[in-house]
PyMOL commands that place a pseudoatom at each C-alpha (Angstrom):
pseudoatom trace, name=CA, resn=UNK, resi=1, chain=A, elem=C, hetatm=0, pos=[-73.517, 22.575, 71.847]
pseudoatom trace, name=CA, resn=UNK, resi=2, chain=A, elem=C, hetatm=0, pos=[-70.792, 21.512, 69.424]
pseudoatom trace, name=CA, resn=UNK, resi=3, chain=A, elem=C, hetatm=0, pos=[-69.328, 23.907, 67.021]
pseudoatom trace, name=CA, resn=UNK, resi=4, chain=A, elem=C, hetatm=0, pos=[-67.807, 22.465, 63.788]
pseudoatom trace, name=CA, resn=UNK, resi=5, chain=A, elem=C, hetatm=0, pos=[-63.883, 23.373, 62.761]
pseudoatom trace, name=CA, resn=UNK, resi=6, chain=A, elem=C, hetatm=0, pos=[-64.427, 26.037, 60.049]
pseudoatom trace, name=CA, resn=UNK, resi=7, chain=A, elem=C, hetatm=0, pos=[-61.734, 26.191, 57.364]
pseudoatom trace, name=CA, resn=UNK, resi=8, chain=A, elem=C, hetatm=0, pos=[-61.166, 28.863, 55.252]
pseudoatom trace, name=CA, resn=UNK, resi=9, chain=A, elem=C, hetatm=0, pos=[-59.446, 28.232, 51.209]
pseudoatom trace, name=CA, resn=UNK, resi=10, chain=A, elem=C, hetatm=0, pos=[-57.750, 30.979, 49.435]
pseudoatom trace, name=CA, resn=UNK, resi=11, chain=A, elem=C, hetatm=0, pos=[-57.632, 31.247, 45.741]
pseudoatom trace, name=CA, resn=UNK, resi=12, chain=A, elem=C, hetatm=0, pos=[-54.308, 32.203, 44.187]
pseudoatom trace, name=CA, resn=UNK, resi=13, chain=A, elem=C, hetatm=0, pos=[-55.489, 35.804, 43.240]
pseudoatom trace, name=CA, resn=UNK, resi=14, chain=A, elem=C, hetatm=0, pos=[-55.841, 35.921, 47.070]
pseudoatom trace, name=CA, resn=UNK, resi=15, chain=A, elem=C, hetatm=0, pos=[-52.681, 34.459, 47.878]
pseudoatom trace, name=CA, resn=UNK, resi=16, chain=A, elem=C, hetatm=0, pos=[-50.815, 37.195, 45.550]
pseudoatom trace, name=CA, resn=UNK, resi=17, chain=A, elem=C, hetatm=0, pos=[-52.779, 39.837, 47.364]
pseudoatom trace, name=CA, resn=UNK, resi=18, chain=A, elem=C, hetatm=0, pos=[-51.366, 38.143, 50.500]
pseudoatom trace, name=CA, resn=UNK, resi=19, chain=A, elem=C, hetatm=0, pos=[-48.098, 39.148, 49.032]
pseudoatom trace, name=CA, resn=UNK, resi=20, chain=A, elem=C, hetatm=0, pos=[-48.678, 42.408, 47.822]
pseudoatom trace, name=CA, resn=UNK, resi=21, chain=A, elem=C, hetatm=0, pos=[-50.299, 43.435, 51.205]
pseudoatom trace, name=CA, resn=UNK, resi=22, chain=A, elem=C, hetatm=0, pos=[-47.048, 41.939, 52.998]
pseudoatom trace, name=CA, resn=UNK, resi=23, chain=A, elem=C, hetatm=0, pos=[-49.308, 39.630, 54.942]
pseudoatom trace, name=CA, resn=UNK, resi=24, chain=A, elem=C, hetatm=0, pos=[-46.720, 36.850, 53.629]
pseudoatom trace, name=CA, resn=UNK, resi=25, chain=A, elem=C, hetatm=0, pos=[-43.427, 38.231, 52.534]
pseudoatom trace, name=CA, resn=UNK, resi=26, chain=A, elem=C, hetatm=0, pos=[-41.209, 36.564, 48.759]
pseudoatom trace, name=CA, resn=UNK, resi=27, chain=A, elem=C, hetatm=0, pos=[-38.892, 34.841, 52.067]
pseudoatom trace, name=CA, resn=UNK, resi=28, chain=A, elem=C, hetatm=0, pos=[-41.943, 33.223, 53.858]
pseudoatom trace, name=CA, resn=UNK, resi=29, chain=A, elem=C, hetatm=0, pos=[-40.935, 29.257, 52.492]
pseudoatom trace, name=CA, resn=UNK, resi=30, chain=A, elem=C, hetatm=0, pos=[-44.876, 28.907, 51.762]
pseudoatom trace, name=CA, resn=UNK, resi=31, chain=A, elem=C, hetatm=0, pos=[-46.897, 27.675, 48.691]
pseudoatom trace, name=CA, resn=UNK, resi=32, chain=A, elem=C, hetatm=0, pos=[-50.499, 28.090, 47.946]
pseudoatom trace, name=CA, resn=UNK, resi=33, chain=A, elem=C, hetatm=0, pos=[-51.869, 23.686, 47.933]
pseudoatom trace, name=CA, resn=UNK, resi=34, chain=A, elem=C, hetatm=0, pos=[-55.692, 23.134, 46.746]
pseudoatom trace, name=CA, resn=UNK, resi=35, chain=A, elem=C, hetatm=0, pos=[-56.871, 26.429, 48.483]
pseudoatom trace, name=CA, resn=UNK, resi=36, chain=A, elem=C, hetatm=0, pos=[-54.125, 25.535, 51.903]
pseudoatom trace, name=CA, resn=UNK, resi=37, chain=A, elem=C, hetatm=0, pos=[-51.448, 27.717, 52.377]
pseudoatom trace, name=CA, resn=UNK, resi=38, chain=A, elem=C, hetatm=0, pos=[-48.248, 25.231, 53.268]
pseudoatom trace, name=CA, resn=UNK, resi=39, chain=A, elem=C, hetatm=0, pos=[-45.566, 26.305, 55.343]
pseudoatom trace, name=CA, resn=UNK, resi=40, chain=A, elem=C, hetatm=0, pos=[-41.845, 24.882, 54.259]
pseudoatom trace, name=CA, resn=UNK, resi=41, chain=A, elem=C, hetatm=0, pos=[-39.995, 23.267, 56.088]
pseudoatom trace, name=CA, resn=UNK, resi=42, chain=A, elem=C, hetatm=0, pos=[-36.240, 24.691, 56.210]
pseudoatom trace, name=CA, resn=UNK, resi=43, chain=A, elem=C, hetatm=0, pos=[-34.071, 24.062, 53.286]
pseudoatom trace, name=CA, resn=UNK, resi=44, chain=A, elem=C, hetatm=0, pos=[-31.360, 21.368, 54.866]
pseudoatom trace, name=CA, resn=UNK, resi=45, chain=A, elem=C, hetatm=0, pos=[-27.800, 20.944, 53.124]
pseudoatom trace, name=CA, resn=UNK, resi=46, chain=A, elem=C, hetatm=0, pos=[-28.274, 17.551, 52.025]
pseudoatom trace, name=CA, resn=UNK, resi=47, chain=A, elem=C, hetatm=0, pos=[-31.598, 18.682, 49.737]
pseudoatom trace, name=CA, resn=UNK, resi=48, chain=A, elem=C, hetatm=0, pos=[-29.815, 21.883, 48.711]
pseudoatom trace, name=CA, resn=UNK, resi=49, chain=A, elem=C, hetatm=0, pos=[-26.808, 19.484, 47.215]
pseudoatom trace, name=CA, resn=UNK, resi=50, chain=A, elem=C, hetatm=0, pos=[-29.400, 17.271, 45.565]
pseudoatom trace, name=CA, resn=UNK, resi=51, chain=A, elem=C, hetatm=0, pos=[-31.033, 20.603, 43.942]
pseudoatom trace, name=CA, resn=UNK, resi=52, chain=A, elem=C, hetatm=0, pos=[-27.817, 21.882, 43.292]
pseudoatom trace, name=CA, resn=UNK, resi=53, chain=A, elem=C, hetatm=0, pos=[-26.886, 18.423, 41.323]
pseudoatom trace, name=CA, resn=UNK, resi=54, chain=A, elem=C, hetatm=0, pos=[-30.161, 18.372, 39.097]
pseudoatom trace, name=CA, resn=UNK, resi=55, chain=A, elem=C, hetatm=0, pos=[-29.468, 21.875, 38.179]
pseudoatom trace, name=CA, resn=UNK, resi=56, chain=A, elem=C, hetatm=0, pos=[-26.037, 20.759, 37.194]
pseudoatom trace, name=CA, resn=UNK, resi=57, chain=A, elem=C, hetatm=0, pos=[-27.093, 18.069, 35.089]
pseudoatom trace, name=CA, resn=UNK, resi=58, chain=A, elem=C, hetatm=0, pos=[-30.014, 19.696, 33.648]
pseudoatom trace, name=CA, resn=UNK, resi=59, chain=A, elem=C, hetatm=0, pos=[-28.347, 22.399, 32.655]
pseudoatom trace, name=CA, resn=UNK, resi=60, chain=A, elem=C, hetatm=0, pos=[-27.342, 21.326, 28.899]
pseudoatom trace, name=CA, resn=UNK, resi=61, chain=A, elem=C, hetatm=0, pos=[-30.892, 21.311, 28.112]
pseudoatom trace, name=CA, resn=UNK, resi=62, chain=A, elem=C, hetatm=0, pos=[-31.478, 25.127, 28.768]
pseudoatom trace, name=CA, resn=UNK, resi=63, chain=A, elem=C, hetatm=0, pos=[-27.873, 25.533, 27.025]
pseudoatom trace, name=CA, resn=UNK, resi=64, chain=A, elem=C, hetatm=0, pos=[-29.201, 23.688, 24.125]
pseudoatom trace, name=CA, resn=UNK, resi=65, chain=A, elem=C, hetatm=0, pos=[-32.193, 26.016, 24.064]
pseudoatom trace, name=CA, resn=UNK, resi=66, chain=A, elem=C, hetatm=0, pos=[-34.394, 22.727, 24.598]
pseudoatom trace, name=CA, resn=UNK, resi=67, chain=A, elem=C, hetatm=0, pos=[-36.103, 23.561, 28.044]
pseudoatom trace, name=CA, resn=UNK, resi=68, chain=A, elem=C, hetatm=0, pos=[-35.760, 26.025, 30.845]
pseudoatom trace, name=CA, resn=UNK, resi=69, chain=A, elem=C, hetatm=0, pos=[-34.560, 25.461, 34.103]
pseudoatom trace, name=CA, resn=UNK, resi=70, chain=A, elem=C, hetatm=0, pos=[-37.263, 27.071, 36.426]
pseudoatom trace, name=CA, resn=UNK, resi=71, chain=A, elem=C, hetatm=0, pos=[-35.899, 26.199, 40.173]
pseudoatom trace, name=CA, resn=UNK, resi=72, chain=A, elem=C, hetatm=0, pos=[-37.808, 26.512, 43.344]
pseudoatom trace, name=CA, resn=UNK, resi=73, chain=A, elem=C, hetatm=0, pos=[-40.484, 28.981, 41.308]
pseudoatom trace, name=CA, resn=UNK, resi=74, chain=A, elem=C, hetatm=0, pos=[-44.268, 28.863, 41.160]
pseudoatom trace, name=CA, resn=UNK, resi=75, chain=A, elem=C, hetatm=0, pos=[-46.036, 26.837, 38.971]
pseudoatom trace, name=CA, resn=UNK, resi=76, chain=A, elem=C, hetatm=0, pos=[-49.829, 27.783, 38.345]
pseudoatom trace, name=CA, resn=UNK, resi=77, chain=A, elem=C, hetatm=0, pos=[-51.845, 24.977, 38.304]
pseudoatom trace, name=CA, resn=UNK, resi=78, chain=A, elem=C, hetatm=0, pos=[-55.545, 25.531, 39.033]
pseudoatom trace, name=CA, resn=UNK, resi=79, chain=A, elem=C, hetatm=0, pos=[-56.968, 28.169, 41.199]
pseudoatom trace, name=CA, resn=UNK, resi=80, chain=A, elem=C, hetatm=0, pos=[-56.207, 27.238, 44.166]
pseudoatom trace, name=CA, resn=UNK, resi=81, chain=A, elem=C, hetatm=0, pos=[-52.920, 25.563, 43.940]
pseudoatom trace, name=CA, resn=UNK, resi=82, chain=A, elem=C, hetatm=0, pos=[-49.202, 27.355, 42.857]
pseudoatom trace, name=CA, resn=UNK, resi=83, chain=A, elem=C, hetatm=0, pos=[-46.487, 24.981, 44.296]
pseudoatom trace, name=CA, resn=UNK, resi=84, chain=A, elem=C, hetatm=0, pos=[-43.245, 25.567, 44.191]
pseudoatom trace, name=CA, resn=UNK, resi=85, chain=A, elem=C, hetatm=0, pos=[-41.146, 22.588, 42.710]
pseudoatom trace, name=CA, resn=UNK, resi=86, chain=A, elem=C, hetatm=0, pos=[-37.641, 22.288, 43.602]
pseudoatom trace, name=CA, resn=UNK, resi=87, chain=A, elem=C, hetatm=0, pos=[-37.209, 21.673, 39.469]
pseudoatom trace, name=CA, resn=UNK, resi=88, chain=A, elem=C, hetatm=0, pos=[-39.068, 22.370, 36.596]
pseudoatom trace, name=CA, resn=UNK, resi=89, chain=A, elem=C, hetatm=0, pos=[-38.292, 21.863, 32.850]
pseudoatom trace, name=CA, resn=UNK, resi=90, chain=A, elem=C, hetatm=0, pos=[-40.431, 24.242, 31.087]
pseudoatom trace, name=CA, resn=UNK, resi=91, chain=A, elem=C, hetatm=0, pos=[-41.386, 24.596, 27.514]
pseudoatom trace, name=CA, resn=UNK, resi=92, chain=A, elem=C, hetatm=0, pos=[-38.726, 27.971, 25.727]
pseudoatom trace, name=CA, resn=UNK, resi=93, chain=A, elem=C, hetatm=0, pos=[-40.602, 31.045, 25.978]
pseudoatom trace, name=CA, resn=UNK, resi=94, chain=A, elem=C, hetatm=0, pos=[-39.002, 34.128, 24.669]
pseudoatom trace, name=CA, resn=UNK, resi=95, chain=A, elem=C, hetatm=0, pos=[-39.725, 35.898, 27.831]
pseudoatom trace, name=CA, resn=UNK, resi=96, chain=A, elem=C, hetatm=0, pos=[-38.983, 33.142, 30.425]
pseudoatom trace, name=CA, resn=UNK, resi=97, chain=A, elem=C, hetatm=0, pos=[-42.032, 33.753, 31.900]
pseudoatom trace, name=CA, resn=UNK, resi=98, chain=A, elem=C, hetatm=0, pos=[-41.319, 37.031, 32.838]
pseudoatom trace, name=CA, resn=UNK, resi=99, chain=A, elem=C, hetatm=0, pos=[-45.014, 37.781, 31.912]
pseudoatom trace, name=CA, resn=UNK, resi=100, chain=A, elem=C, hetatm=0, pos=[-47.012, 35.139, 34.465]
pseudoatom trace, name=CA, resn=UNK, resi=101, chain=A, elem=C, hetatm=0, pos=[-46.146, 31.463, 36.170]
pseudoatom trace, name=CA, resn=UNK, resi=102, chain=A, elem=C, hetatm=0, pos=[-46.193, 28.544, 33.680]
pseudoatom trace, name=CA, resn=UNK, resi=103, chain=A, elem=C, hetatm=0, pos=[-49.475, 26.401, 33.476]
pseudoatom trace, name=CA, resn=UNK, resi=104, chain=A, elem=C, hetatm=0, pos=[-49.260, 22.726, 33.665]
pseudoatom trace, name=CA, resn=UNK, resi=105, chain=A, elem=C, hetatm=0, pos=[-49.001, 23.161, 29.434]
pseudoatom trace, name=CA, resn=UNK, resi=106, chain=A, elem=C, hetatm=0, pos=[-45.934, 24.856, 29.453]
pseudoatom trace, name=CA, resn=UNK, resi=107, chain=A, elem=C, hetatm=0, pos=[-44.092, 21.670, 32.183]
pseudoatom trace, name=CA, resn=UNK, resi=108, chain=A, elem=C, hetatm=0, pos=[-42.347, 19.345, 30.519]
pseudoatom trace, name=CA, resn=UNK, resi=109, chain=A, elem=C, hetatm=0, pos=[-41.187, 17.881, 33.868]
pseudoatom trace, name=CA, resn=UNK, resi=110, chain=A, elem=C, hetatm=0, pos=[-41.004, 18.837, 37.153]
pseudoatom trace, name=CA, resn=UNK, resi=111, chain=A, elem=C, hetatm=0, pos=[-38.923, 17.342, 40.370]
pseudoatom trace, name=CA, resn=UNK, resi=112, chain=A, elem=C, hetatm=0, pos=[-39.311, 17.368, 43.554]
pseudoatom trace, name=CA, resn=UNK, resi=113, chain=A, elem=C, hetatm=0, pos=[-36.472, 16.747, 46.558]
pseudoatom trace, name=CA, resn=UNK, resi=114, chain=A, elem=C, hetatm=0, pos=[-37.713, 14.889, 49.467]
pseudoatom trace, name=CA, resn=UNK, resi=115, chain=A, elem=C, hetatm=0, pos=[-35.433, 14.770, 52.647]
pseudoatom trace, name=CA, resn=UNK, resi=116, chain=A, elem=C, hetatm=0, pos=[-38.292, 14.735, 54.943]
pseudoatom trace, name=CA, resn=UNK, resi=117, chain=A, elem=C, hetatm=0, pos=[-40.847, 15.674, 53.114]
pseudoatom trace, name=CA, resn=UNK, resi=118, chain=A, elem=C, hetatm=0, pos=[-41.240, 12.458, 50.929]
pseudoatom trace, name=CA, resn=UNK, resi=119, chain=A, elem=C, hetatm=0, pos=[-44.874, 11.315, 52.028]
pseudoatom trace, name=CA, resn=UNK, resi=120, chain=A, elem=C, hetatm=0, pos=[-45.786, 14.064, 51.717]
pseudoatom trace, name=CA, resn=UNK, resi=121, chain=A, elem=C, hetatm=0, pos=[-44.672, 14.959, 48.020]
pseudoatom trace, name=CA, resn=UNK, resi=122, chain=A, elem=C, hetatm=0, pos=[-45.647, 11.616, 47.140]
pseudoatom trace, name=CA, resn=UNK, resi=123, chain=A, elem=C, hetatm=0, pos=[-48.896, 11.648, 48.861]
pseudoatom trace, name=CA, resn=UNK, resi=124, chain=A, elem=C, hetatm=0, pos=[-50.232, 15.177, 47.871]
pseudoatom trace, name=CA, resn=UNK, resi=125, chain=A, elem=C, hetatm=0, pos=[-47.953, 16.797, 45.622]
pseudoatom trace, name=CA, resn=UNK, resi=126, chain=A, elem=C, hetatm=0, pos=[-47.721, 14.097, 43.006]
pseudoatom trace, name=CA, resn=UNK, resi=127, chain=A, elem=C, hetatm=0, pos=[-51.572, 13.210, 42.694]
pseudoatom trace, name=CA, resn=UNK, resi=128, chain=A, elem=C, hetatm=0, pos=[-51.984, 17.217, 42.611]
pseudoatom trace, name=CA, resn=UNK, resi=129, chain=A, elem=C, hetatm=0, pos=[-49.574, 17.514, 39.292]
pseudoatom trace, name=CA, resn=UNK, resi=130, chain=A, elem=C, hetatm=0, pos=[-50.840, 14.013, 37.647]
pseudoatom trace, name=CA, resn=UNK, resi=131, chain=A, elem=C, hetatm=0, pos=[-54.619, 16.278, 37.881]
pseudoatom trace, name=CA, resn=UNK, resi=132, chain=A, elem=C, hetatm=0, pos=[-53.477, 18.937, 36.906]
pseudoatom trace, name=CA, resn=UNK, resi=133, chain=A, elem=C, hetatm=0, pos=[-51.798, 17.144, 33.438]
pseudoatom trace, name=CA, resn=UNK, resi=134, chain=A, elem=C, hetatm=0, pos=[-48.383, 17.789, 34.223]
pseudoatom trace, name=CA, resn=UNK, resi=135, chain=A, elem=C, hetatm=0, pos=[-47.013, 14.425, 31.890]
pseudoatom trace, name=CA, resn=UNK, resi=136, chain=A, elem=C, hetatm=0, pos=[-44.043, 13.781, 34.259]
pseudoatom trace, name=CA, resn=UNK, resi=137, chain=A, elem=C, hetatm=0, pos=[-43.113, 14.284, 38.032]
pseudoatom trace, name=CA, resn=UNK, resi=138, chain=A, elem=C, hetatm=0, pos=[-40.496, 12.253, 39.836]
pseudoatom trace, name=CA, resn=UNK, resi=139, chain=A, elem=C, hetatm=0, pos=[-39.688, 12.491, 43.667]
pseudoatom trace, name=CA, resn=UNK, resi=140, chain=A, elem=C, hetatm=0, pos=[-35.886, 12.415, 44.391]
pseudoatom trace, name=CA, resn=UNK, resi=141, chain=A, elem=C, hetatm=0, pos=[-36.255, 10.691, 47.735]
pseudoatom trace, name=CA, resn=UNK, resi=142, chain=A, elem=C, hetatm=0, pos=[-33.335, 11.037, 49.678]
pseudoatom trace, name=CA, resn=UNK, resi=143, chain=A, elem=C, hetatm=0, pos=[-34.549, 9.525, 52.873]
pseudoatom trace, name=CA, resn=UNK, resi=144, chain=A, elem=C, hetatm=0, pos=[-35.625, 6.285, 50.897]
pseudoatom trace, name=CA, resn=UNK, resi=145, chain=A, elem=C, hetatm=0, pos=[-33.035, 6.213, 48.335]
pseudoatom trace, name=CA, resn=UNK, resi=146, chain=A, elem=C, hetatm=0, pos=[-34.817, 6.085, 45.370]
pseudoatom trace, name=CA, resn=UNK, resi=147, chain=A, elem=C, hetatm=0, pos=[-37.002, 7.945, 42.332]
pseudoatom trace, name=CA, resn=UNK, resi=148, chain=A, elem=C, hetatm=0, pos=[-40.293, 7.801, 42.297]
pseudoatom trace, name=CA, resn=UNK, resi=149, chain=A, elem=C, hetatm=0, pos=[-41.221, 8.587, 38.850]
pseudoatom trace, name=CA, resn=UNK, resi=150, chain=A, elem=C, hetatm=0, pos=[-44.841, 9.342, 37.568]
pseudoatom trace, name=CA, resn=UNK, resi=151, chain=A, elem=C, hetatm=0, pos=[-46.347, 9.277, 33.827]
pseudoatom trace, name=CA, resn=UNK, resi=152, chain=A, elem=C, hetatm=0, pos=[-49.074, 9.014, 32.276]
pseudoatom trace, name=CA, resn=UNK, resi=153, chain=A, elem=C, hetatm=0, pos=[-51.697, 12.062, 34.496]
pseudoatom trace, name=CA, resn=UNK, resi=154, chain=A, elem=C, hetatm=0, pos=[-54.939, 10.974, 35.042]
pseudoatom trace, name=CA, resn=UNK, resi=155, chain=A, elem=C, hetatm=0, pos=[-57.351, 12.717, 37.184]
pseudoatom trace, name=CA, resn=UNK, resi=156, chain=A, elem=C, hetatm=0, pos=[-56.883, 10.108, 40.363]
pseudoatom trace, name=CA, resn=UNK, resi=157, chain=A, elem=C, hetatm=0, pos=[-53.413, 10.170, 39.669]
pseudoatom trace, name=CA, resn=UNK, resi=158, chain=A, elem=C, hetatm=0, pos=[-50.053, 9.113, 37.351]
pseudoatom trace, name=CA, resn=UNK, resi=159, chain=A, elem=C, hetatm=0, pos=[-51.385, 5.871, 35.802]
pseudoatom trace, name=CA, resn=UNK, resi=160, chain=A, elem=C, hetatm=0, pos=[-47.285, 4.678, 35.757]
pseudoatom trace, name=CA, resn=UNK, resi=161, chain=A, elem=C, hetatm=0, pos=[-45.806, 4.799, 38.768]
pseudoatom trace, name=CA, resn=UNK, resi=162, chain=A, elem=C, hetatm=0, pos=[-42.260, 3.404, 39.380]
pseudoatom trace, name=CA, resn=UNK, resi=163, chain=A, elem=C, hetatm=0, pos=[-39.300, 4.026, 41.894]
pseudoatom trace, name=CA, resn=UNK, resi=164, chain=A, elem=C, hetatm=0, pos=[-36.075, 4.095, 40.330]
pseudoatom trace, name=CA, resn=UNK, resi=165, chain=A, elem=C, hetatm=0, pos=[-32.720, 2.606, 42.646]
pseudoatom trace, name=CA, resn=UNK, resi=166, chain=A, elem=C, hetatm=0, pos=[-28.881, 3.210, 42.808]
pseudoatom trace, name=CA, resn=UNK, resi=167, chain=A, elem=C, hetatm=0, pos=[-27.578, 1.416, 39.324]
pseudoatom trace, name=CA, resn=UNK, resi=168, chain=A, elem=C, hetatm=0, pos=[-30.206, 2.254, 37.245]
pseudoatom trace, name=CA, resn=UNK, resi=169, chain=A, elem=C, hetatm=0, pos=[-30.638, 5.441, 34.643]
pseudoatom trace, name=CA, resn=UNK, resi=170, chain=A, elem=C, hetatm=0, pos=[-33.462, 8.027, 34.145]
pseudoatom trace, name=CA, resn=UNK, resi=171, chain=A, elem=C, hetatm=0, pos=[-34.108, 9.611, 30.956]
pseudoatom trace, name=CA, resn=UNK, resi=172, chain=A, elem=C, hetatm=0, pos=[-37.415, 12.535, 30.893]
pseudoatom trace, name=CA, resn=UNK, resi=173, chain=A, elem=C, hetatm=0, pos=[-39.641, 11.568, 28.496]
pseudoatom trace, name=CA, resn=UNK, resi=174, chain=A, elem=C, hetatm=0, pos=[-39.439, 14.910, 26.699]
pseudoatom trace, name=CA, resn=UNK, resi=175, chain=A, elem=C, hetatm=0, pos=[-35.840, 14.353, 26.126]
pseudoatom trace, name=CA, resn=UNK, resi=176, chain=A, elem=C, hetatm=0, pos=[-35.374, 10.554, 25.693]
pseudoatom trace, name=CA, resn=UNK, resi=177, chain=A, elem=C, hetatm=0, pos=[-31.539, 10.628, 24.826]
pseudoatom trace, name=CA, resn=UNK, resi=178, chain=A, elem=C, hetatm=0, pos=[-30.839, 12.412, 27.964]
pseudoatom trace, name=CA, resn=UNK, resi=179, chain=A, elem=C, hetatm=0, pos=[-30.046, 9.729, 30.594]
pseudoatom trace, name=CA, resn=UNK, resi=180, chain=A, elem=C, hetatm=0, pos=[-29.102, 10.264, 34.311]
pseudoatom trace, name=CA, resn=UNK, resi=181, chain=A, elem=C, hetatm=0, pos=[-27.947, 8.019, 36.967]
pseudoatom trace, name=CA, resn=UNK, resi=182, chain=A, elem=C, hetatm=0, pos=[-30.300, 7.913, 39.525]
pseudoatom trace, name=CA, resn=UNK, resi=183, chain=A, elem=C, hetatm=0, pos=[-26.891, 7.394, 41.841]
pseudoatom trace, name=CA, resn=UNK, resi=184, chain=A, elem=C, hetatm=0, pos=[-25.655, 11.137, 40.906]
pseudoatom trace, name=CA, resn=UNK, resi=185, chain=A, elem=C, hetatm=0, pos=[-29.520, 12.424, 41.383]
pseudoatom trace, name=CA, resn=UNK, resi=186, chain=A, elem=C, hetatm=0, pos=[-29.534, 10.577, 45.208]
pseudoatom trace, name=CA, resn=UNK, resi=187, chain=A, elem=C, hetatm=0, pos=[-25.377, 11.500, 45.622]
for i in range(1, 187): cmd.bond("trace and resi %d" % i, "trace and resi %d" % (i + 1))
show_as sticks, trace
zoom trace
């Protein structure tokens, strides 16, 4: 007799209750992927320094009131998916989300920091924003030295796919006149 692997998918409304009931704890490095709760792995130095960077650079756009920084937060996607992106540029809301997660309509851009993880956020994470309508994602791949930069979401993926290298510049498409170095995003 052969029994079949059973799976079970949680909705985010279930994964919140997971919370609440202190099945997962706000420290557990976890996020909720199409319906599969994803276990972190640890936050290295070299990744933290890269976060710490964007932040940095990104900064003058929350100054300026154009964006706001959301870093390592959820993101709401569909129902059964609420990553957490190293770095989101959101649209200004007077209550900075205090209210509930952004939606992909309120991400202007949002970044990801791969020092082990990259096939991973390229394979699953980036496909999962590009359905979801999210107009811009980029990997910051430290272990390949590059920027993998998606535009353009369609539902099997970003139609424009590119990987930015050491000497060239980035700007977001919702801020065109801000450029970055892709050598101070890789350090």
């Amino acid at each position: 007799m052969t029994v079949g692997v059973m799976t079970r998918r949680f909705t985010v409304e279930e994964y919140h209750r997971m919370r609440e009931a202190g099945i997962l704890s706000e420290d557990d490095p976890v996020e909720l992927i199409e319906g599969e709760i994803i276990q972190m792995p640890p936050i290295g130095s070299t990744h933290a320094g890269a976060v710490n960077r964007l932040l940095h650079r990104f900064l003058s756009l929350q100054v300026q009131g154009s964006a706001i920084l959301s870093v390592q937060n959820p993101i709401r996607l569909d129902p059964g998916s609420e990553p957490q992106p190293d770095l989101a540029l959101l649209r200004p809301r007077g209550d900075f989300y205090a209210s509930a997660h952004p939606g992909p309509g309120d991400v202007l851009l949002v970044i990801e920091v791969a020092e082990s993880s990259g096939e991973y956020d390229r394979e699953r994470k980036l496909p999962l924003y590009a359905r979801s309508g999210i107009p811009e994602a980029w990997v910051v791949d430290l272990e390949r030295g590059g920027v993998v930069v998606g535009r353009d979401p369609a539902p099997e993926g970003y139609r424009a796919l590119r990987i930015a290298r050491r000497g060239e510049t980035l700007s977001p498409l919702a801020f065109p006149d801000f450029t970055l170095l892709v050598d101070e995003l890789l350090g």
